[in-house]
N, C-alpha and C positions, 0 to 999 in steps of 0.2 A: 658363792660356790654353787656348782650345780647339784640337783636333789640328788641324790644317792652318793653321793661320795663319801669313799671308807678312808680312813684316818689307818693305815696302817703302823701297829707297834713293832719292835722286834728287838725279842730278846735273849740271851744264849747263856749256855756254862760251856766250858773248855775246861777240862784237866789233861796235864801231860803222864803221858806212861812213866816219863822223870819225871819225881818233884823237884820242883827248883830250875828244871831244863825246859826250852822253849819246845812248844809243842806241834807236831805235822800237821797240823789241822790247823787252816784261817779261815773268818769269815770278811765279808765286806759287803757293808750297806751305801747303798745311795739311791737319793731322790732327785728329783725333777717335779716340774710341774704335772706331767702327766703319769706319773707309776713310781713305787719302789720298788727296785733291782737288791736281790740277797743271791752272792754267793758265798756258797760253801765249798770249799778247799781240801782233798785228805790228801798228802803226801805222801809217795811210798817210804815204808816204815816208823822209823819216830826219831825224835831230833833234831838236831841243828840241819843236817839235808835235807830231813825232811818238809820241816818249816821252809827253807831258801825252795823248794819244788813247787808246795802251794802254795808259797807269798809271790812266785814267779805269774804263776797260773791266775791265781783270782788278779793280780795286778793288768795282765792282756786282758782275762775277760771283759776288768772295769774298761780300760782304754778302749778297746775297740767300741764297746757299746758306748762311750763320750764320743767316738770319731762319726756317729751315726750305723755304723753296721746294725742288722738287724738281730732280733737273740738266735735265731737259726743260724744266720750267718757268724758269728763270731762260735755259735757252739760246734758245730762243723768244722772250722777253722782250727779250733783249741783241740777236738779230738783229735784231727789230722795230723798235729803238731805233736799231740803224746802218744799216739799210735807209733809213731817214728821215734820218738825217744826209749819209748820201750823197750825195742831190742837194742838201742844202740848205747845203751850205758850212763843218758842223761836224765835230768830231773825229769822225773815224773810225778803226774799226782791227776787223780778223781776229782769230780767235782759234779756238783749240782745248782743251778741255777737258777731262782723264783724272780718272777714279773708279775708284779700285782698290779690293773691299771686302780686308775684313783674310782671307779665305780665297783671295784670288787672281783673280776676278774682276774683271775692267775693259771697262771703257765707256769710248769716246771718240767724242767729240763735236767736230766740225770744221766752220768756217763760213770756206771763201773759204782755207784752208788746205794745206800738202802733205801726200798723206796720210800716214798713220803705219806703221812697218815695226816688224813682229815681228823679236824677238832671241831665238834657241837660243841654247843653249851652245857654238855651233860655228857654224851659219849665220844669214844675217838673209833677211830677203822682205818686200817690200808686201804689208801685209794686205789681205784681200780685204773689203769694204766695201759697206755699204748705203745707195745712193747717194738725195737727195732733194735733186731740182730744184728751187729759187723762180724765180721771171718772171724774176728777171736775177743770180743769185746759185746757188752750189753747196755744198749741206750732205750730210756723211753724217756715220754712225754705223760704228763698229767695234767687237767685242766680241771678246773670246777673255778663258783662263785661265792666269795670270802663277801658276810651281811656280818654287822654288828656282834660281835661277841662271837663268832666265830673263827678256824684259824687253822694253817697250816703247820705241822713237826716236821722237821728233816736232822737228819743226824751221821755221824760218821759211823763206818763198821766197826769201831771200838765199842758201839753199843747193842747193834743187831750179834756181834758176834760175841758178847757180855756172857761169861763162863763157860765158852767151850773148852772140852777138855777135862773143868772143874764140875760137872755134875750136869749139863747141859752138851746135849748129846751134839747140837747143830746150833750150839750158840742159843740166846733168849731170841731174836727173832723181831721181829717188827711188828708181827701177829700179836705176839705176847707185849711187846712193848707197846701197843694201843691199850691189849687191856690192862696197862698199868696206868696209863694217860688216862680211861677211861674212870678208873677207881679214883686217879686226884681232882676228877671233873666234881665224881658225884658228891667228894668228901667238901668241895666249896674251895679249892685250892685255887690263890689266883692264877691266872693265867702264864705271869710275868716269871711265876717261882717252877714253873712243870720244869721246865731245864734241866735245873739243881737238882730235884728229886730225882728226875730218870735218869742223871747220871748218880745219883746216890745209890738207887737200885742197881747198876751198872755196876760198880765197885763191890757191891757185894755179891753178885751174881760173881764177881772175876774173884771171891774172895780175899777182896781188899788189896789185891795185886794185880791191877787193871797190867793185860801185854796188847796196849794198843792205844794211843790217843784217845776221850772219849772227847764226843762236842756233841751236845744236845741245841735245838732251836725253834722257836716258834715264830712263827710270825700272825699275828692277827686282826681283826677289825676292831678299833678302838672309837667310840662316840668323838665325834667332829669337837671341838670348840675351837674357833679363828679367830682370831686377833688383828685389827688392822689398824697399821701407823702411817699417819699421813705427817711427812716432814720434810719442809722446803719446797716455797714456790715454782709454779714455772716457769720458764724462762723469758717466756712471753706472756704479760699480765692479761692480754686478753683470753688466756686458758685456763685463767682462774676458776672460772665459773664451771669448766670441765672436768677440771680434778677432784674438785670439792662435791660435786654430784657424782662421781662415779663412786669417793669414800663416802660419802654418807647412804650412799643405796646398799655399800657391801652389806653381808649379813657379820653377825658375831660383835666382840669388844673391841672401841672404837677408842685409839689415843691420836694425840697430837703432838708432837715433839718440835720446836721452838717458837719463838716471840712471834717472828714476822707469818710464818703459820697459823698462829691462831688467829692473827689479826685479818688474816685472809678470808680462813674461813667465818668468823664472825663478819666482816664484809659481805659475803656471798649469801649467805645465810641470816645476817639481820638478827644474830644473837647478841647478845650481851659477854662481854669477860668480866669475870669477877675476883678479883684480886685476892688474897690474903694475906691481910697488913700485920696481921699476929705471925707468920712466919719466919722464922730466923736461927739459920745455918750457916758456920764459917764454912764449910763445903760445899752444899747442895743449894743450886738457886732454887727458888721457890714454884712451882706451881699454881697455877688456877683453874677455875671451873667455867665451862662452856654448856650451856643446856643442852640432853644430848649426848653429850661426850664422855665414856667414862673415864678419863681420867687427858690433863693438857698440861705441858713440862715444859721449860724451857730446853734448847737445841744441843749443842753441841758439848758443850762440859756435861748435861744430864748424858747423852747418850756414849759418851768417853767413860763418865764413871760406871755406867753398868755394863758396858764392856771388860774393864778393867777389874769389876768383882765377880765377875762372871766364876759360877764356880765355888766361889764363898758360902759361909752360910750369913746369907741375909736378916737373916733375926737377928744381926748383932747389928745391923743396921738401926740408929732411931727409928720412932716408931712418925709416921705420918711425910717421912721425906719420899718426894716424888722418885725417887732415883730407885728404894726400897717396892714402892708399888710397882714402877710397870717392870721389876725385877718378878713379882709376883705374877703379874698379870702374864709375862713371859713362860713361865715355871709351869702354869696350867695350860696354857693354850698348847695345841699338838701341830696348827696350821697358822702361820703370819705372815702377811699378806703388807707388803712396803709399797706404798704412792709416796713417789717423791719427785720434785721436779728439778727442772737442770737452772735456776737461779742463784748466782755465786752469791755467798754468804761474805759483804765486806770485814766481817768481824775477822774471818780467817786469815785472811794477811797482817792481823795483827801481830805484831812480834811477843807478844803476851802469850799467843793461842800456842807459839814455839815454845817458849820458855815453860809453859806448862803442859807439855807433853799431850797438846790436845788435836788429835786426830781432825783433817775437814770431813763434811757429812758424808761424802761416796765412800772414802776409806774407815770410818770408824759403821756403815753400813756393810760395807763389804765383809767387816771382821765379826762382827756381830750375825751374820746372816752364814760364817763358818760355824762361831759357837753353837748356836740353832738347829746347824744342822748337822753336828756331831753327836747332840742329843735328841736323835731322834724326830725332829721336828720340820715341817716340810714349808720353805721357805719360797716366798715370791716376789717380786722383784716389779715394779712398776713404773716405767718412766713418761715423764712429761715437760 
């Protein structure tokens, strides 16, 4: 990975003005290779329409920006779209939009929104903003550069407008809501928890009768760790030697996931495999050690069952089955990085691999490289 790349985390609370009833406020995260994309959603008022307004909205923003539009382009677009819904009786909904690229740079983009506060490591502030007027609507832009432990707040107006009415003349504010971010910085609060607290503040600022959706959100820079799995040959054995140098230069935890894999790279490389004849699993085939390597599995049934517990907790796992580690190794890593080559696996036309509900390698990577990246985790894709 190139030097400066930030590991973007991102994490939120949501309460509804209903308890028990779905709430006007969505978020939606996605990654790519080059940035993660957050948007944030308020829909006008609270409830069931109001939810179907922002799941409407964050749903085009996501698409247009997959169709390639750029984020001006697609924000342009969406206000156009609820400028004209406004008067004429249909969903509407606010929305703010963050593009973090992977070196720390972030864009946000805000229509009808409160603005967004910078997070230190110690203190928070409303960022300072470039504000643009429409005939009856307030759009700006905000930029700065998100380094390690650093981090951006955005939030719905169920929070800036936290007790008006009840003892807060013009609402708490955003002003005022830094310097509560500010206080959880200095008390050592992690980063992951500010959310829940500043909408815990929120509820009591509204006297525990919040009249408004709340959704708090951070997003920040998280220390890198990458993970790389090299699994299945390439199609052409002469590109052996190509793949196997491009995984052993990446940086970070290095696995290998099946037979004809490791035997490859032990080829190219002139390592040693070294078996362990003590291991025995009516489940989980066995693993071995490659010098080098931290951790080499066999293929297609290991990467099926940690698909398949995905989600579990793995401590109920025995203790030393490969299927358990690179479930671990997966769990800490925030970036993972796939080389795999286009080499059919004859093992998969087995009628065994049917009868045992066992995924071939592109689809049991493809599903695995969803789980990943539903948690947060920024997923890459490598063919050869």
């Amino acid at each position: 990975m190139a030097a400066g790349y930030i590991h973007v985390e991102v994490e939120y609370s949501r309460l509804s003005k209903y308890p028990g009833k779905p709430s006007g406020d969505v978020v939606e995260v996605s990654r790519d290779n080059n940035s993660t994309i957050i948007i944030l959603c308020d829909g006008l008022g609270s409830g069931i329409q109001a939810n179907i307004a922002a799941t409407m909205t964050a749903a085009r923003i996501k698409t247009m920006l997959g169709q390639g539009f750029s984020i001006r382009e697609v924000f342009a677009s969406v206000i156009k779209t609820m400028e004209e819904a406004r008067f004429k009786d249909l969903p509407y909904s606010v929305f703010t939009v963050i593009r973090i690229l992977n070196d720390g740079v972030c864009t946000i983009l805000s229509y009808e929104m409160p603005p967004p506060v910078f997070m230190g490591k110690r203190v928070a502030g409303v960022m300072e903003k470039k504000i643009i007027t429409g005939k009856d609507y307030l759009v700006y832009e905000t930029y700065c550069q998100l380094k390690q432990g650093e981090g951006v707040f955005i939030c719905s107006d169920g929070i800036s407008q936290a007790g008006l009415g009840k003892g807060e003349t013009n609402g708490w504010g955003m002003k005022k809501a830094a310097e509560k971010i500010s206080d959880l910085l200095e008390q050592g609060i992690p980063v992951g928890q500010i959310p829940k607290e500043v909408n815990r503040e929120a509820v009591n600022k509204w006297k525990n009768k919040p009249e408004d959706d709340l959704t708090s959100l951070v997003a920040y820079g998280k220390k890198e760790i990458v993970m790389n799995i090299l699994t299945g040959p390439p199609e052409n054995r002469e590109d052996d030697s190509m793949i196997v140098k491009t995984f052993m230069e990446s940086e970070g935890l290095k696995v290998v996931c099946g037979a004809s894999t490791a035997k490859m790279l032990a080829r190219v490389t002139g390592k040693e495999i070294l078996f362990d004849d003590n291991y025995n699993s009516p489940l989980t085939p066995p693993g071995c050690e490659i010098e080098g390597i931290d951790l080499v599995t066999e293929g297609a049934v290991t990467l099926n069952q940690v698909c398949n517990v995905w989600g579990e907790d793995f401590r109920k796992i025995e203790r030393f089955n490969p299927v358990k580690e690179l479930l671990c190794l997966m769990d800490v890593a925030n970036r993972v990085n796939v080389y795999t080559g286009g080499a059919k696996n004859p093992a998969s036309d087995d009628i065994s691999f049917a009868q045992q509900g066992l995924l071939p390698r592109e689809k049991i990577l493809s599903r695995l490289a969803e789980k990943l990246n539903r948690d947060g985790k920024t997923v890459t894709v490598n063919m050869f």
